[in-house]
Each structure stands twice: as C-alpha cells, then as structure tokens.
Backbone of each chain as nested JSON, in Angstrom:
{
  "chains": [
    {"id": "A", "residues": [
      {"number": 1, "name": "UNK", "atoms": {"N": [-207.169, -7.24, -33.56], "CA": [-206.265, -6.926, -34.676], "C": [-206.841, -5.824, -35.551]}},
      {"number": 2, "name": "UNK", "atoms": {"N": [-206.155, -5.151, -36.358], "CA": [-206.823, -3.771, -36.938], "C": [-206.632, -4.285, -38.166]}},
      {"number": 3, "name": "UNK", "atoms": {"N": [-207.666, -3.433, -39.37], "CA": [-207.718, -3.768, -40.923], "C": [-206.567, -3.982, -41.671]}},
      {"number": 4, "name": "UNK", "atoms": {"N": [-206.629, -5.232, -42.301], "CA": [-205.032, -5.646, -43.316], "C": [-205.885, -4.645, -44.361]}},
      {"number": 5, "name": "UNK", "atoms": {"N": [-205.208, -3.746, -44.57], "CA": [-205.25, -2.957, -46.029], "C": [-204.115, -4.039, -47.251]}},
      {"number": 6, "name": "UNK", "atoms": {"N": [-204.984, -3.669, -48.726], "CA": [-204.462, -4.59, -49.653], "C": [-204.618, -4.295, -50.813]}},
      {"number": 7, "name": "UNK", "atoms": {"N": [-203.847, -3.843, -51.856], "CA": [-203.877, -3.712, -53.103], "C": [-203.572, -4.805, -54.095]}},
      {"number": 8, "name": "UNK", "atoms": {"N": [-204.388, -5.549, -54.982], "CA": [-203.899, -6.083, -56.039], "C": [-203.729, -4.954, -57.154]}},
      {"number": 9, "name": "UNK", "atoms": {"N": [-201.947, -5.239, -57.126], "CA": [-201.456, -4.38, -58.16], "C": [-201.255, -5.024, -59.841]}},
      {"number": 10, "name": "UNK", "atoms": {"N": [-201.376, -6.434, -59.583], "CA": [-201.196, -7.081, -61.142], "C": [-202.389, -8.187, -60.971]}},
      {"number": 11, "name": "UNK", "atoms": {"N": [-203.127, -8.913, -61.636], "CA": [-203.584, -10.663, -61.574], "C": [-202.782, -10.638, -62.743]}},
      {"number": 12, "name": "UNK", "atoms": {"N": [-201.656, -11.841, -62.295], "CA": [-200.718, -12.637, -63.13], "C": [-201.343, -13.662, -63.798]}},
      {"number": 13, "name": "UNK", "atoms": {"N": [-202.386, -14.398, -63.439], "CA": [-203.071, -15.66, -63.93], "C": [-204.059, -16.214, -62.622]}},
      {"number": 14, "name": "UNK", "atoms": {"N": [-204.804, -16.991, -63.538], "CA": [-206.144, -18.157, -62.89], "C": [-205.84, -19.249, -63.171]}},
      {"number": 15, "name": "UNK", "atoms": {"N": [-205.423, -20.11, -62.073], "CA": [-205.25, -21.366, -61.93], "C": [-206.445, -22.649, -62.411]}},
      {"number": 16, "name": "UNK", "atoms": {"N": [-207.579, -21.997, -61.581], "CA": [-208.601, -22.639, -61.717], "C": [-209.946, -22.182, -61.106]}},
      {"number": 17, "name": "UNK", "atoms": {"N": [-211.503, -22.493, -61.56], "CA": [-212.693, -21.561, -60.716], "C": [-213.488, -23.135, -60.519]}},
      {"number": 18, "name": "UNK", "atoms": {"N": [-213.866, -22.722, -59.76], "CA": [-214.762, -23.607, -58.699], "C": [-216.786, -23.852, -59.489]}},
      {"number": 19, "name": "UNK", "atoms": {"N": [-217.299, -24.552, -58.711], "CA": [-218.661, -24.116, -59.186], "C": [-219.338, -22.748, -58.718]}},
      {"number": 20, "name": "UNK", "atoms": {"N": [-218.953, -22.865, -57.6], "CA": [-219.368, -21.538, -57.348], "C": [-218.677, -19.887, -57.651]}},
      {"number": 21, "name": "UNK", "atoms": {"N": [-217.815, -20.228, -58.277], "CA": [-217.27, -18.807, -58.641], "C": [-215.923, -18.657, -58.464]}},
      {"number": 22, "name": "UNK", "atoms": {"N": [-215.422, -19.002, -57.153], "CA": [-214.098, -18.937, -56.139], "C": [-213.076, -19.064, -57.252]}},
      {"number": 23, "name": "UNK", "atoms": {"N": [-212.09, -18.74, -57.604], "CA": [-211.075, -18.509, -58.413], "C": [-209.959, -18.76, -57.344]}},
      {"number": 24, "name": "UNK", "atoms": {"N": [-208.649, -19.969, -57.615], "CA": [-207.707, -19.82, -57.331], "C": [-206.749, -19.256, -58.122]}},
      {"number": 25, "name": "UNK", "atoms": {"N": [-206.094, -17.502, -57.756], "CA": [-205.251, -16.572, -58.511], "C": [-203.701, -16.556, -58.199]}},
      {"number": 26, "name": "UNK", "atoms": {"N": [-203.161, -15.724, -58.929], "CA": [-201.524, -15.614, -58.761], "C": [-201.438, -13.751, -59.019]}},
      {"number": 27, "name": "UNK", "atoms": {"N": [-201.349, -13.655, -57.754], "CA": [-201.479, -11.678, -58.072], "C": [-200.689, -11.672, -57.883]}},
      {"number": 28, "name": "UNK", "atoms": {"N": [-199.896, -9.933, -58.101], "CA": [-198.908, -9.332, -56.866], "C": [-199.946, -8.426, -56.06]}},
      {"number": 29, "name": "UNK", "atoms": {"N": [-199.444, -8.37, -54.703], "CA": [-200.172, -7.678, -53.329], "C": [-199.272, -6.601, -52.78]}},
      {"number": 30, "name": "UNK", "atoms": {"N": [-199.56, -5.784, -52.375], "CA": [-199.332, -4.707, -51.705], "C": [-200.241, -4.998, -50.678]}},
      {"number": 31, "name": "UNK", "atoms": {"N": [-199.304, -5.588, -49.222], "CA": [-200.339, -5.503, -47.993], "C": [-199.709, -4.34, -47.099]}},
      {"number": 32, "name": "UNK", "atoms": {"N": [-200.885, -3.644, -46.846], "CA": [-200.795, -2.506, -46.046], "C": [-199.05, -1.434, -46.563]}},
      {"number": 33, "name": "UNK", "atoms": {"N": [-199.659, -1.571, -47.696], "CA": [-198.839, -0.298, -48.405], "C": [-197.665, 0.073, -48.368]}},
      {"number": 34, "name": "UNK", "atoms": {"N": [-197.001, -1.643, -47.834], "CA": [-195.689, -1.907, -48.543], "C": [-195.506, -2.755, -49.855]}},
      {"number": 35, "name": "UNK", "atoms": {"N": [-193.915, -2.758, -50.47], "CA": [-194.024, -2.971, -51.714], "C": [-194.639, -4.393, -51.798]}},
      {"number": 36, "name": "UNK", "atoms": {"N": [-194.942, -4.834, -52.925], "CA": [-195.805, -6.028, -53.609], "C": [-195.152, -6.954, -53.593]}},
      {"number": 37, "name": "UNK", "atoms": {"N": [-196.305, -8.152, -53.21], "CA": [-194.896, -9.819, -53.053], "C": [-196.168, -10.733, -53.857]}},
      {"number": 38, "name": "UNK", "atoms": {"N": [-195.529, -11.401, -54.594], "CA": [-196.981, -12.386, -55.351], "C": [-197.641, -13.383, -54.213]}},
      {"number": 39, "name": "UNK", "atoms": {"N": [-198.491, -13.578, -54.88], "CA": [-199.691, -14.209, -53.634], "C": [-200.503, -15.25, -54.515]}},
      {"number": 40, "name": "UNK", "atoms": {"N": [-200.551, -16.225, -53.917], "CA": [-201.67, -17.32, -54.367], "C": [-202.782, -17.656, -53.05]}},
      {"number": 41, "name": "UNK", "atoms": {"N": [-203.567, -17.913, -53.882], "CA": [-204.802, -17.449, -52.907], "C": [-206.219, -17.592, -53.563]}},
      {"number": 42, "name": "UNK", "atoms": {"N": [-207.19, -18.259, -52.622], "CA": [-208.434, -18.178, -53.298], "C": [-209.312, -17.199, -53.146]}},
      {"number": 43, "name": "UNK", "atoms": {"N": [-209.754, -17.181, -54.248], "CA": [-211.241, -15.088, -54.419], "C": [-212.372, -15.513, -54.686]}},
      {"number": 44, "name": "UNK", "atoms": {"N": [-213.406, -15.003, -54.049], "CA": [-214.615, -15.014, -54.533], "C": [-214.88, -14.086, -55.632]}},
      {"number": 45, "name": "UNK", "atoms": {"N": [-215.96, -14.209, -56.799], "CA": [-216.116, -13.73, -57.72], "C": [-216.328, -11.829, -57.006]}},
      {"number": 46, "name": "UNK", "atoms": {"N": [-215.035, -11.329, -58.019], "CA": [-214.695, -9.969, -57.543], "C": [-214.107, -9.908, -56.864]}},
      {"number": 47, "name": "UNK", "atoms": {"N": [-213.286, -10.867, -56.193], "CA": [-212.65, -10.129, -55.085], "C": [-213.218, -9.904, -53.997]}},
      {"number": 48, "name": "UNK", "atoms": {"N": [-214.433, -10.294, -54.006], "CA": [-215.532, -9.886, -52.732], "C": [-215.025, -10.223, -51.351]}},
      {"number": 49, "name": "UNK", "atoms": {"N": [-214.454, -11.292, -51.688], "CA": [-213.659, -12.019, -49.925], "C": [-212.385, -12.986, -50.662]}},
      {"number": 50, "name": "UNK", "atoms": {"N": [-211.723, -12.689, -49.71], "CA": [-210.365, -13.909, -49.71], "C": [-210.384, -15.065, -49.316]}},
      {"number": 51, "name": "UNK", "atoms": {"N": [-209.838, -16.171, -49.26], "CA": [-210.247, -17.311, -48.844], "C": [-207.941, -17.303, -48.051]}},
      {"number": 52, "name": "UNK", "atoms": {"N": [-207.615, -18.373, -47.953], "CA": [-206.864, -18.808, -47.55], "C": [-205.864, -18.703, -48.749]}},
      {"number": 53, "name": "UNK", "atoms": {"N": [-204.539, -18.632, -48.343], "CA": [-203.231, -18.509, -49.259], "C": [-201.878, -18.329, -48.842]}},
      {"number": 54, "name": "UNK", "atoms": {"N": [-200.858, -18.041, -49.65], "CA": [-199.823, -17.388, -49.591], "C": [-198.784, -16.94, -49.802]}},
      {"number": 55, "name": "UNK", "atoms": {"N": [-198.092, -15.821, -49.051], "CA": [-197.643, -15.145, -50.35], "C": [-195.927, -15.635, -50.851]}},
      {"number": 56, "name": "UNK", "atoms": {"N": [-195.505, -15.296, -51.635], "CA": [-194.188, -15.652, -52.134], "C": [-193.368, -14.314, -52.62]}},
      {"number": 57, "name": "UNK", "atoms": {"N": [-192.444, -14.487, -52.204], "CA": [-190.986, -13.349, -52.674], "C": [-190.595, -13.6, -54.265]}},
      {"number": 58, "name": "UNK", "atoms": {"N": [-189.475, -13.054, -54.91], "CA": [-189.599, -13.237, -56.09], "C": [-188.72, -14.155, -56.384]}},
      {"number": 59, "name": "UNK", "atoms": {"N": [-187.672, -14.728, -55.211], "CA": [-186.761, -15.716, -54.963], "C": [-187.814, -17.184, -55.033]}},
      {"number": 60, "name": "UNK", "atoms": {"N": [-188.802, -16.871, -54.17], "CA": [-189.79, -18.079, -53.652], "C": [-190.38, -18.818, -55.32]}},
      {"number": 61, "name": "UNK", "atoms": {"N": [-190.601, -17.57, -56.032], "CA": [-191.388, -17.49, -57.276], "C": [-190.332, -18.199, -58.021]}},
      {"number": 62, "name": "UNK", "atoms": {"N": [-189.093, -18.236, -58.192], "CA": [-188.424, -18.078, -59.128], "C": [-187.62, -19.569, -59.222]}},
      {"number": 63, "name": "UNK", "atoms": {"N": [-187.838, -20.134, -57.528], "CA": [-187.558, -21.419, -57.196], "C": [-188.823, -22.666, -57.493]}},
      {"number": 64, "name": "UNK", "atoms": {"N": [-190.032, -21.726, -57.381], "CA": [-191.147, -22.584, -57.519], "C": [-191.234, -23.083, -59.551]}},
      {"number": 65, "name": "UNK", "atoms": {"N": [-190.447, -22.339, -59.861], "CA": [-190.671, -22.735, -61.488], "C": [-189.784, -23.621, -61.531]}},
      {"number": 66, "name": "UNK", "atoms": {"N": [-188.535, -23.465, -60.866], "CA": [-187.661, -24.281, -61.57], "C": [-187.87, -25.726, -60.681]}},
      {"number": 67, "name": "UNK", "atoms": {"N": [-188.567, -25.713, -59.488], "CA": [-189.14, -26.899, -59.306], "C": [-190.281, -27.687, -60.511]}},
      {"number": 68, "name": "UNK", "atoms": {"N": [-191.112, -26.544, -60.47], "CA": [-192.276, -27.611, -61.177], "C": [-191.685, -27.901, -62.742]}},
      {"number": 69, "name": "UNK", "atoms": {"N": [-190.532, -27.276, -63.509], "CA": [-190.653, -27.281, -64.413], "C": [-189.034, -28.687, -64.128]}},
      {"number": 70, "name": "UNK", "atoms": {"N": [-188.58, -28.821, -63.503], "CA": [-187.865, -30.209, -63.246], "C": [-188.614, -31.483, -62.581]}},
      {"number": 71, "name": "UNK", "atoms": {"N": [-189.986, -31.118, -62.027], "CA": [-190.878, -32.369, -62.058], "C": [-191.225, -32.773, -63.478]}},
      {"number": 72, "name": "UNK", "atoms": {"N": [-191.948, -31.81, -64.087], "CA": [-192.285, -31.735, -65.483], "C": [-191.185, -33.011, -66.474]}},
      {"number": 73, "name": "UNK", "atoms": {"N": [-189.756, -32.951, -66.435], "CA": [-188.905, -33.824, -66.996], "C": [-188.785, -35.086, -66.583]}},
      {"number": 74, "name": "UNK", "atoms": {"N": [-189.462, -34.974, -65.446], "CA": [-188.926, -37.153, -64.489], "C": [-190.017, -37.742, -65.341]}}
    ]},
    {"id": "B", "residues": [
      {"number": 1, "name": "UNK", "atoms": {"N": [-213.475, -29.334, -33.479], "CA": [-212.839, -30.002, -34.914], "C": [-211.612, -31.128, -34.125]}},
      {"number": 2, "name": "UNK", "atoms": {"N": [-212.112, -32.419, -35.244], "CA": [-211.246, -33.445, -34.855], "C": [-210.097, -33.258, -35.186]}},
      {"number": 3, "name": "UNK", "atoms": {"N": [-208.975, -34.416, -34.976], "CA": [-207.528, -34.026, -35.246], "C": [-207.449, -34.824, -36.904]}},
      {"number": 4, "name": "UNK", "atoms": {"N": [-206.561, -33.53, -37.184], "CA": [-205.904, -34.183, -38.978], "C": [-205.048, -34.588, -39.129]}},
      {"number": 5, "name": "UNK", "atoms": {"N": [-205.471, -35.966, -39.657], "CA": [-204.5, -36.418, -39.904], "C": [-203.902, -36.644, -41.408]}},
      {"number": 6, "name": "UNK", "atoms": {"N": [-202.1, -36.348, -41.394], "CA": [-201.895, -36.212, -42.357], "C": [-200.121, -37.543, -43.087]}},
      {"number": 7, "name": "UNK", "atoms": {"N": [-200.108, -37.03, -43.727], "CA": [-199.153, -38.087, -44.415], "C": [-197.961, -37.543, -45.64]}},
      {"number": 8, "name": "UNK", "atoms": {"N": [-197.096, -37.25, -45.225], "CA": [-196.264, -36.318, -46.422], "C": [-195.398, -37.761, -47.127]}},
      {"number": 9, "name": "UNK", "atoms": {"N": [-196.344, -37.751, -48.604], "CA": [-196.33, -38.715, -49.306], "C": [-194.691, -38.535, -50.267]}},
      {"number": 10, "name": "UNK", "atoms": {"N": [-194.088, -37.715, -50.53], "CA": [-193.256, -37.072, -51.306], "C": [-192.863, -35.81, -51.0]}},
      {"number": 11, "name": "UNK", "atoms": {"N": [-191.421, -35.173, -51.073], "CA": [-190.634, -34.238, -50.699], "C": [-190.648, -33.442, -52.395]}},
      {"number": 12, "name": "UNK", "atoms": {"N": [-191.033, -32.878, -52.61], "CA": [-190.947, -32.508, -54.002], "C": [-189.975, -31.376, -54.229]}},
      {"number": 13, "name": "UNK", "atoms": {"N": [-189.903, -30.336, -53.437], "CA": [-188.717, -29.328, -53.229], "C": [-188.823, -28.059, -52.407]}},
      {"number": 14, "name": "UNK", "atoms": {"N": [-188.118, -27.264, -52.077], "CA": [-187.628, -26.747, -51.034], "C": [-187.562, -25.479, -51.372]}},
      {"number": 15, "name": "UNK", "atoms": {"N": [-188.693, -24.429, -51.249], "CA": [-188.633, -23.18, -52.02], "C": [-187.583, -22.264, -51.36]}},
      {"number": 16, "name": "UNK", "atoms": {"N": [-187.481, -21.831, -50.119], "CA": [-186.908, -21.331, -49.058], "C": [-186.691, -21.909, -47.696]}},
      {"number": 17, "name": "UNK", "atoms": {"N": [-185.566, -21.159, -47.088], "CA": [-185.493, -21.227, -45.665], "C": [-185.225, -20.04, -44.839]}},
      {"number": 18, "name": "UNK", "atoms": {"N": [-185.756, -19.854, -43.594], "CA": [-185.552, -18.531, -43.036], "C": [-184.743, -18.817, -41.497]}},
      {"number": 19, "name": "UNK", "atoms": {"N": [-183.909, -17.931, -41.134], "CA": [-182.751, -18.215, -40.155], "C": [-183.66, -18.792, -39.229]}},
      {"number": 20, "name": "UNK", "atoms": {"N": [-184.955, -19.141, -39.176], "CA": [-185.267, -20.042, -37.703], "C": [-185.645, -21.112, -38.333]}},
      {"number": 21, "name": "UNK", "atoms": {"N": [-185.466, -21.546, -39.341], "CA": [-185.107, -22.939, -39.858], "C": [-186.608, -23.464, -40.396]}},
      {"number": 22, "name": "UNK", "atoms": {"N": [-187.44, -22.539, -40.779], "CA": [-188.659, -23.0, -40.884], "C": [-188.353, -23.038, -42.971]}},
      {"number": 23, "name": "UNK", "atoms": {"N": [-189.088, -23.597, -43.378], "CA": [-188.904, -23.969, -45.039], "C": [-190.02, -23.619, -45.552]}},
      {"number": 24, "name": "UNK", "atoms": {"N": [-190.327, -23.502, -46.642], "CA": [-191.628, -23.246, -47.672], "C": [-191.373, -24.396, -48.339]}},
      {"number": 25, "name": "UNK", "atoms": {"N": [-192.256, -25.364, -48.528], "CA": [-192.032, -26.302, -49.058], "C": [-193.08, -26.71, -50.504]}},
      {"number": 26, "name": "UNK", "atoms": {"N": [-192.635, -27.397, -51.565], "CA": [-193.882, -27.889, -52.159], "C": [-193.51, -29.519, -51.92]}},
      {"number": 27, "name": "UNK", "atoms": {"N": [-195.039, -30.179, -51.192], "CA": [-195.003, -32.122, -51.481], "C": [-196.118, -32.435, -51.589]}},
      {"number": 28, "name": "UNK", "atoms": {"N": [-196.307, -33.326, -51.923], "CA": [-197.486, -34.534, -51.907], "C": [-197.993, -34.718, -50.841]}},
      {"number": 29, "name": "UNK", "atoms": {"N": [-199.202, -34.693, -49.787], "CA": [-199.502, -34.964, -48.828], "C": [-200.788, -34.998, -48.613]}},
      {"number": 30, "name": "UNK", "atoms": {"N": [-201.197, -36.921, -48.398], "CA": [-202.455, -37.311, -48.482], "C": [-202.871, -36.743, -47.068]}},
      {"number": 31, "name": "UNK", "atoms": {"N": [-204.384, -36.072, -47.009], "CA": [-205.164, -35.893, -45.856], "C": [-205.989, -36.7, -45.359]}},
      {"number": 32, "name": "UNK", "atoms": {"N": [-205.946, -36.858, -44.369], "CA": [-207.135, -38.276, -43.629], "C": [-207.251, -39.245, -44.573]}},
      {"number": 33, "name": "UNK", "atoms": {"N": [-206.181, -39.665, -44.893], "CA": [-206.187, -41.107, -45.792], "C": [-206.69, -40.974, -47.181]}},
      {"number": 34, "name": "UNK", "atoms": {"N": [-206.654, -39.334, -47.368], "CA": [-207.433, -39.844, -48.833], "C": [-206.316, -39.212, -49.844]}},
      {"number": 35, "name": "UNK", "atoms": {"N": [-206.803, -39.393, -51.329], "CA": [-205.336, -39.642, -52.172], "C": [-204.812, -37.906, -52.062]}},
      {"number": 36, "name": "UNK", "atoms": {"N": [-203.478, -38.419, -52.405], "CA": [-202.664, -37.416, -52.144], "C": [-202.768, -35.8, -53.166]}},
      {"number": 37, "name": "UNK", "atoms": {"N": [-202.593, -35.112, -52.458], "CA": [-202.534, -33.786, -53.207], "C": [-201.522, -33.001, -52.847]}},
      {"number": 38, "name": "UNK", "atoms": {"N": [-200.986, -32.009, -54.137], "CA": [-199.743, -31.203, -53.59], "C": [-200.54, -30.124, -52.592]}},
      {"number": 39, "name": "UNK", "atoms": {"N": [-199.063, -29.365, -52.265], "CA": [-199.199, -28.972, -51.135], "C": [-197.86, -27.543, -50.963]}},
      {"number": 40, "name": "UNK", "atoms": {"N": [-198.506, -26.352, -50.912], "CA": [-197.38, -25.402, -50.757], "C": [-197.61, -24.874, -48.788]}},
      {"number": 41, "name": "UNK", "atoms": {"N": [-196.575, -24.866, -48.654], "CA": [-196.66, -24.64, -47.204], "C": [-195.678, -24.051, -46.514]}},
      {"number": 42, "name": "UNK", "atoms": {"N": [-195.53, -23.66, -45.655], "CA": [-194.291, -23.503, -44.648], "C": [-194.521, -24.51, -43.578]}},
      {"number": 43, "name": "UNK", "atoms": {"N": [-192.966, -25.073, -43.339], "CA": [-192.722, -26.196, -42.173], "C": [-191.857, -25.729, -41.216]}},
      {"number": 44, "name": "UNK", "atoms": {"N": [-192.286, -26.24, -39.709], "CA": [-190.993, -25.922, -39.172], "C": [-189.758, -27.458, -39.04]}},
      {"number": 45, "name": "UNK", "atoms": {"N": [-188.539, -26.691, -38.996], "CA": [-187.703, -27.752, -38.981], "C": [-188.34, -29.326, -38.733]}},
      {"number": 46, "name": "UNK", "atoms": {"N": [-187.634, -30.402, -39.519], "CA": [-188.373, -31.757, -39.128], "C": [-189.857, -32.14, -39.631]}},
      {"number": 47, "name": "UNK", "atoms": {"N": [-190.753, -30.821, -40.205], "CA": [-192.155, -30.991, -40.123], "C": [-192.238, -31.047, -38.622]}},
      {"number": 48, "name": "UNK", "atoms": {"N": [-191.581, -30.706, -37.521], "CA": [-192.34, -30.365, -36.399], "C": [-193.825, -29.754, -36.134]}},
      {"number": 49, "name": "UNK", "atoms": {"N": [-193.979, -28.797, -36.815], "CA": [-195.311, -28.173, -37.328], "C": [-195.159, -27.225, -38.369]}},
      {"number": 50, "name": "UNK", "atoms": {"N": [-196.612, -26.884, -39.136], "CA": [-196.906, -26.959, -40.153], "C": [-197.756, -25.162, -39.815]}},
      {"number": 51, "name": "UNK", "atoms": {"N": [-196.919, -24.624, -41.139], "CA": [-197.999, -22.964, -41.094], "C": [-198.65, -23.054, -41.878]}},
      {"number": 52, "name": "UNK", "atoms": {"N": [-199.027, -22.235, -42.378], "CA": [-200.086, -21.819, -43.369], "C": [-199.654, -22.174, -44.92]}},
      {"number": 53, "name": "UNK", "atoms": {"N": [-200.648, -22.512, -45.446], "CA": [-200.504, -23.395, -46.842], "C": [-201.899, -23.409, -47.672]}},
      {"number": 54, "name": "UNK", "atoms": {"N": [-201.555, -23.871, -48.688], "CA": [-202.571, -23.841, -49.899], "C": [-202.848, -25.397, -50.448]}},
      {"number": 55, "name": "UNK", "atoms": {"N": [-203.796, -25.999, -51.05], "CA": [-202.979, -27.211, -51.741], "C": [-203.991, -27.256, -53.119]}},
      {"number": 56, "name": "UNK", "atoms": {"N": [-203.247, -27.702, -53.704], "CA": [-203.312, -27.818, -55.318], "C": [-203.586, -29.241, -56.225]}},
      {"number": 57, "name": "UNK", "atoms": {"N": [-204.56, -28.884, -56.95], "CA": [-204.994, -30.354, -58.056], "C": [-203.609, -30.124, -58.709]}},
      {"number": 58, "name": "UNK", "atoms": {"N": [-203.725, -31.438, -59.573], "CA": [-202.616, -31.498, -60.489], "C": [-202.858, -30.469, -61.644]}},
      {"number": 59, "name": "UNK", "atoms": {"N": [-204.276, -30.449, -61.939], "CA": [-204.451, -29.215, -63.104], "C": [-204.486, -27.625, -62.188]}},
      {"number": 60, "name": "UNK", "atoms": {"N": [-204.025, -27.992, -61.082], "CA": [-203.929, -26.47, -60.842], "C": [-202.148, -26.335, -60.781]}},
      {"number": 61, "name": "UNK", "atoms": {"N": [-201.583, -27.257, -60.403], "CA": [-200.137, -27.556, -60.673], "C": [-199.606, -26.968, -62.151]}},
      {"number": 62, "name": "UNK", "atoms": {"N": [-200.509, -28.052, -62.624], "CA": [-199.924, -27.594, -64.599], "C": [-200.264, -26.189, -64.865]}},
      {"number": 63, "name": "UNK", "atoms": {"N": [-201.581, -25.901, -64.443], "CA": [-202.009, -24.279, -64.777], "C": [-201.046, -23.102, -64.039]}},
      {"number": 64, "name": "UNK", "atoms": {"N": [-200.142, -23.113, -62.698], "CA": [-199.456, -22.54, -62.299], "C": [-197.935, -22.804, -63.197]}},
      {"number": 65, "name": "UNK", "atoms": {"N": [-197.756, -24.01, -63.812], "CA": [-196.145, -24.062, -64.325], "C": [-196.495, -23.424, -65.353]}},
      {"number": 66, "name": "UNK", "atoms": {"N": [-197.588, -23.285, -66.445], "CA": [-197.358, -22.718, -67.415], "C": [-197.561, -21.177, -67.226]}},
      {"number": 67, "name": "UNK", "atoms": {"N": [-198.261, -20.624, -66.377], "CA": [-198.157, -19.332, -65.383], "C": [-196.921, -18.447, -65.53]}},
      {"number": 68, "name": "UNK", "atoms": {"N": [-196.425, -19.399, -64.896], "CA": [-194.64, -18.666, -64.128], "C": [-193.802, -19.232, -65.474]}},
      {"number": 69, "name": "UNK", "atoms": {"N": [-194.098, -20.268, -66.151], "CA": [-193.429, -19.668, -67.592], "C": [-193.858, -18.699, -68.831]}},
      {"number": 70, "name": "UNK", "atoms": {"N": [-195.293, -18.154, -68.593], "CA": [-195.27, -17.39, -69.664], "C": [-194.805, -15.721, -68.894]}},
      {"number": 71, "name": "UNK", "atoms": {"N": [-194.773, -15.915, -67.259], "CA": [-193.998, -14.212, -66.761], "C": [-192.568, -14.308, -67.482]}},
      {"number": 72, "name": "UNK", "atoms": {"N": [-191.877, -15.735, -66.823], "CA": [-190.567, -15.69, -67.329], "C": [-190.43, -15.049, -68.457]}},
      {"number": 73, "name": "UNK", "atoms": {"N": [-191.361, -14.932, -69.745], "CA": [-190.53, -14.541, -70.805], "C": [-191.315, -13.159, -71.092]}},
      {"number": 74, "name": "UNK", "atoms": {"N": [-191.836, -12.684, -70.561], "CA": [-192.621, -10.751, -70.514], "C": [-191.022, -10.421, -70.436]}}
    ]}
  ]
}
C-alpha cells in the first residue's frame, strides 16, 4: 500500500489523555488531499503516530449529537 | 490472538447507513465479559460483522457531547 498523506486542518477538542500522553481527539482531516471529514482517533503526544479511529461526515457528526444529547434526557 | 468475544449490551442509535446496508452505529458492548463500554463502529447488516471502531469511557462520552455542542453554536 503507498503513504496515506494527512492534514489536520482544525483540533475541534480532547476527549481525554492517557498516562502516557495518547490523547483521544476530534479533528477535521484532509486524507490525501481531499476535502476534510472529522475524525476521532487516538494521538500520541504531537501527533507523532496515530493509533486507531474514525472518521465521520458532517451528517454522521450531526446525528451523533442529537443522539448523545437525547441519551443525556432518559 | 484468541477469539473476541463480544456482547452488544444496548442499541443506542444509528448514525448512518450506506446502500450495502452496512450502519455506523453507537452501543454498549461488553468485551470478553467485562463491563460494558460504548462503542462507535460500523456494522454490517444484522451485526453480521463488525468494521472498524473506537470505544469510549463514559467521561469520554460526556467530553464528546459537550464537544459537538459547543461547534453547534460557533
């Protein structure tokens, strides 16, 4: 397989950091230099390596609130 | 690596679907018997099988709802 090229164009927020550093984030991504889709995903301090994630559309995003925020009411 | 086993404890909601019937889902789903944690994922129809996914503490839950409500209002 050849290099995923990747831009974080925003960090939207930090969920949470680990002991060791690892940050679970909420970016938008630009992979391989098409337009940007938000991404959750774990980082090592800097960005140094990615860990496992994934990404969401702005439909995906927009359904995921109005889920958690109607768990939020039961 | 042994086999995982898993348990989808709660259906919590249904972010998307794509014409081959596979879903993005967020639920509850204890791993090898131990207590349950959410869970963002893609499924295929039925939970036949399971793609790529993330899973989340409850304080990473709360830290993502208040997330995607403070974009909502930028």
């Amino acid at each position: 397989m050849g290099k995923i090229e990747y831009e974080i164009m925003a960090e939207i927020g930090v969920l949470s950091e680990n002991p060791a550093g690892w940050r679970k984030e909420l970016n938008l991504i630009s992979w391989n230099q098409r337009a940007p889709k938000f991404d959750l995903r774990d980082w090592a301090p800097d960005h140094a390596k990615m860990g496992k994630g994934v990404t969401l559309s702005n439909d995906e995003i927009a359904s995921l609130r109005l889920i958690l925020n109607e768990m939020e009411t039961k």
